[in-house]
C-alpha positions in Angstrom: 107.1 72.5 88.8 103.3 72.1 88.0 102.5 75.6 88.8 105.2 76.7 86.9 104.2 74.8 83.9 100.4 76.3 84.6 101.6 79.6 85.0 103.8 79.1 81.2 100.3 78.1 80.0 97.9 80.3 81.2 100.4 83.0 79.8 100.5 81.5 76.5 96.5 81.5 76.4 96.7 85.1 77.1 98.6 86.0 74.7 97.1 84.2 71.7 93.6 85.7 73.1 95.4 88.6 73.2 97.0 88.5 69.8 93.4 87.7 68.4 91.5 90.4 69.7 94.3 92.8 68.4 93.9 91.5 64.9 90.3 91.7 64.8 90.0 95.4 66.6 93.0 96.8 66.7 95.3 98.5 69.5 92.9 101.5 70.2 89.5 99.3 70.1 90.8 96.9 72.5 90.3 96.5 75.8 91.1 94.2 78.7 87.8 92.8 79.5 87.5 91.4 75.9 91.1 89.6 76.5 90.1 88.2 79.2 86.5 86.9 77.5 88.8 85.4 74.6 91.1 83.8 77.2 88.6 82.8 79.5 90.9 83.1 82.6 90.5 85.7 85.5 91.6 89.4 86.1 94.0 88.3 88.6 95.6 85.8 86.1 96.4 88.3 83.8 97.5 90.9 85.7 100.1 88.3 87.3 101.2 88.0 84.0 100.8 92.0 82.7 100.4 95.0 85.0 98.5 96.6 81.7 97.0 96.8 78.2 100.7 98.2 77.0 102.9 95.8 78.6 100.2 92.9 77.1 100.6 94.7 73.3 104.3 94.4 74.1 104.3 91.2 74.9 102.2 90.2 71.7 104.9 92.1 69.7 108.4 90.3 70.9 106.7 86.9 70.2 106.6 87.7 66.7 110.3 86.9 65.2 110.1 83.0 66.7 107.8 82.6 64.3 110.1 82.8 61.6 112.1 80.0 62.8 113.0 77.2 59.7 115.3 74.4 59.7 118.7 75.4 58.6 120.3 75.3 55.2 123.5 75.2 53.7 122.5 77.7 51.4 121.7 81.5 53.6 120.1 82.4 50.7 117.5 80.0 50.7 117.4 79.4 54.3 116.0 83.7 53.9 113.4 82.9 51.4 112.1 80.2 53.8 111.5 82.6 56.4 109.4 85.0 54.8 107.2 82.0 53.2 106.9 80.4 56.8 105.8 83.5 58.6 103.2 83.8 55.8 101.9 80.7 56.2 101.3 80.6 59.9 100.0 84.1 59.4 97.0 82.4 57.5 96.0 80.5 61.2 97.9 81.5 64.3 95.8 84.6 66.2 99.2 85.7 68.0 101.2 86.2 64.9 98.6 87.6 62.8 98.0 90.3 66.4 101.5 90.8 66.4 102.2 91.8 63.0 98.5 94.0 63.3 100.5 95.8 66.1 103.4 96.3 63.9 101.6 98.3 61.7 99.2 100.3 63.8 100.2 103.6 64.8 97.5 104.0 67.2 99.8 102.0 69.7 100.6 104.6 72.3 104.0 105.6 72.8 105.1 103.1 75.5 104.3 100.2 73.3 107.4 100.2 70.5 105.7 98.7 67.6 109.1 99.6 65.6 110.8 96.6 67.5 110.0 93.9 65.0 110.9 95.9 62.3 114.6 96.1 63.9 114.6 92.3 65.1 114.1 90.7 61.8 116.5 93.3 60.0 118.8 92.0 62.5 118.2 88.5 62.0 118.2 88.5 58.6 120.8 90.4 57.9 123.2 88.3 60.0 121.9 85.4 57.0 122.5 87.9 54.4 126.2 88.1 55.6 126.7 84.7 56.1 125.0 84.0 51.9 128.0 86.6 51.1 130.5 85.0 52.8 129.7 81.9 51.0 129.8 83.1 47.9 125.8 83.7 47.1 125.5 86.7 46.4 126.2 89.0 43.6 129.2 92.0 44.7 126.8 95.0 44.5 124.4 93.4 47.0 124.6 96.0 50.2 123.4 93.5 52.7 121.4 95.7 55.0 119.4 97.8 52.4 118.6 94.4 51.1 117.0 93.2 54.0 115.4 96.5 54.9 113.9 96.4 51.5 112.5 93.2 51.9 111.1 93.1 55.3 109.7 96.6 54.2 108.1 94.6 51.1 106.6 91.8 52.8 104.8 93.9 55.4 103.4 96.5 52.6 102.3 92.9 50.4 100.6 91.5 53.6 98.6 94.1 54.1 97.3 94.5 50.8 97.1 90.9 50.8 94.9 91.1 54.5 92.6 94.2 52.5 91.9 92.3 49.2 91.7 88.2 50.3 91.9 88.0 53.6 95.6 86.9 52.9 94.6 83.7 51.4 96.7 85.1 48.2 99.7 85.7 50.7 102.0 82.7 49.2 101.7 84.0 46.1 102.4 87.4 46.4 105.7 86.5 48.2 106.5 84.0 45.8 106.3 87.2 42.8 107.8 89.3 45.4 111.0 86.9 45.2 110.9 86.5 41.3 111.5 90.0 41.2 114.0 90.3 43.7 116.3 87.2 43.5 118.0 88.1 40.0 119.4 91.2 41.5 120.8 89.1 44.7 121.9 85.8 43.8 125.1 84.7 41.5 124.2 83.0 38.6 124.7 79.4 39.1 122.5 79.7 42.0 119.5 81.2 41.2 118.1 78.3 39.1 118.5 76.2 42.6 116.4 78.6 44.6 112.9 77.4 45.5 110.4 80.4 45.8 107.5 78.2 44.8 103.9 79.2 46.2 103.6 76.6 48.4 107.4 76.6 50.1 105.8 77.3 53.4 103.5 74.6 53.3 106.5 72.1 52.4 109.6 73.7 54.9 106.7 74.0 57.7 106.4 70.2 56.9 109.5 69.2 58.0 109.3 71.2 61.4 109.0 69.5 64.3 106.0 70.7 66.2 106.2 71.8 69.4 
């Protein structure tokens, strides 16, 4: 059980090495010997863990929709809007997030490495919500669930980028929050829209109330 629970850690500090060194330089600039400076561990270690720079980028890519993960709410709606303001605020501090999503949007990752998956897994995600905020009533009858949430994750990772370019996304939060202002009146019925929080600093507060792992 302890080696187990070593082996789930050295992996871990792989990967966030990892994840940092692909934010800083990028999939083509990267190499192995700087992961394994970052991580401090051996060759062997991380070759036990991944057989190669592709199947480590890979790796650093499927860890990215957890981090979307926000307590439930009774409203879909909302429990959306939380997501994308919690993925921006750990995207201002945790190395393996902010690699991941660097992946996402590099095409120099070689063929082998699908950089496309997150793109599908938090359309999937999200559009199971979207379905569930219809269901309930939420949503105004001309929403088209899918092209909703296709337009939106497609928005937040164009606004993160520029957000990345111009401050280092310390102006993030805020570009979400105008992203939703423009968005939310041509989603949400009425008598819901005044209850919708897309304030600023909604990450800060929903990541708050998370337990921490």
């Amino acid at each position: 059980m302890a080696q187990q629970e070593r082996a789930i850690r050295t992996r871990r500090t792989i990967l966030e090495a990892a994840g940092a060194v692909f934010d800083e330089y990028g999939y083509a600039s990267t190499t192995i010997s700087m992961v394994l400076e970052r991580a401090d561990v051996t060759k062997g270690a991380l070759y036990f863990h991944f057989s190669s720079k592709e199947s480590l980028a890979q790796a650093v890519l499927d860890e990215q929709v957890p981090f979307g993960a926000v307590p439930e709410q009774p409203c879909k709606l909302q429990e959306i809007i939380d997501m994308t303001f919690v993925v921006a605020q750990r995207l201002l501090t945790d190395s393996l997030l902010r690699g991941s999503v660097r992946l996402t949007v590099d095409q120099a990752t070689p063929p082998g490495v699908d950089h496309s998956g997150p793109f599908r897994q938090w359309a999937e995600r999200l559009i199971a919500l979207m379905e569930q905020a219809r269901s309930q009533g939420e949503l105004l009858p001309t929403v088209q669930p899918r092209d909703t949430v296709e337009l939106l994750v497609g928005g937040f990772a164009g606004i993160q980028l520029m957000s990345r370019a111009l401050t280092d996304r310390a102006d993030l939060a805020h570009r979400v929050s105008v992203l939703w202002s423009h968005i939310l009146p041509s989603l949400a019925v009425p008598g819901l829209l005044l209850g919708l929080d897309s304030k600023a600093d909604r990450g800060l507060r929903v990541l708050s109330a998370v337990p921490v792992s």
